[in-house]
N, C-alpha and C positions, 0 to 999 in steps of 0.2 A: 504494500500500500504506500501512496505517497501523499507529505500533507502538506501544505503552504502554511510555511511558521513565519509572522512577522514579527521582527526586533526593532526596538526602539533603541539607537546607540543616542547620548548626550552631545550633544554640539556646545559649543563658547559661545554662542547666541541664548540671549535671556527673554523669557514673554515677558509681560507685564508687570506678574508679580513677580518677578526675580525667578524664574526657575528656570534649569536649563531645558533650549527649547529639545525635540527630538528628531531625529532624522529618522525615517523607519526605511525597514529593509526587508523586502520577501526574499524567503529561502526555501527550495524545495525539498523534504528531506524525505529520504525512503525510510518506515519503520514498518514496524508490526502493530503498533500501539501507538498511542497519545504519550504514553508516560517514556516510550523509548523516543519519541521524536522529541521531549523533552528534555531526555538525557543526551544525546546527538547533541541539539542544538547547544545547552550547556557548555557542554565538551568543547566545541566548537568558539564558541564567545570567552571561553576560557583564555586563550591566547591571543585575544583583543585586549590591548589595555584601555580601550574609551571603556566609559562605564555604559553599560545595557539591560535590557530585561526583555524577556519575551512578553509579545503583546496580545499575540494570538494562534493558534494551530488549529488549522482545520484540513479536514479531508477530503483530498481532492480527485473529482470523479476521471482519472485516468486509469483506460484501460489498459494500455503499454506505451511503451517509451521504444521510441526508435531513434536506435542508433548503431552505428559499424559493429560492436560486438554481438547482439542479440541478432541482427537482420542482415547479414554481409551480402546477398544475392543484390539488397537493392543498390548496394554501394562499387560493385563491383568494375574495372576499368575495361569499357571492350574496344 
């Protein structure tokens, strides 16, 4: 399964009240689970040093992914 996780990383831009504003960022992760696209994205934001938080994961209705490993006939040079 794959799910669209959005992250919010911190910018040096302030809104109104003082806060830092957020940049967000979709990522597509493949898990099995909500809680493993959790721990993935985690993992992942771990070796960002801006600070972030995920904002959202949802499950996205794909039935496969193509590309050169899985589908090579379509890629092929003739």
């Amino acid at each position: 399964m794959h799910y669209l996780v959005t992250v919010g990383y911190e910018t040096e831009n302030l809104d109104r009240n003082g806060n830092p504003r957020l940049q967000k960022v979709k990522y597509i992760v493949e898990a099995e689970s909500v809680e493993e696209a959790t721990l993935v994205v985690s993992k992942y934001r771990a070796g960002d040093m801006r600070s972030s938080e995920s904002l959202a994961i949802v499950k996205m209705p794909i039935e496969c992914i193509i590309d050169p490993q899985n589908t090579p006939e379509y890629f092929k040079n003739k």
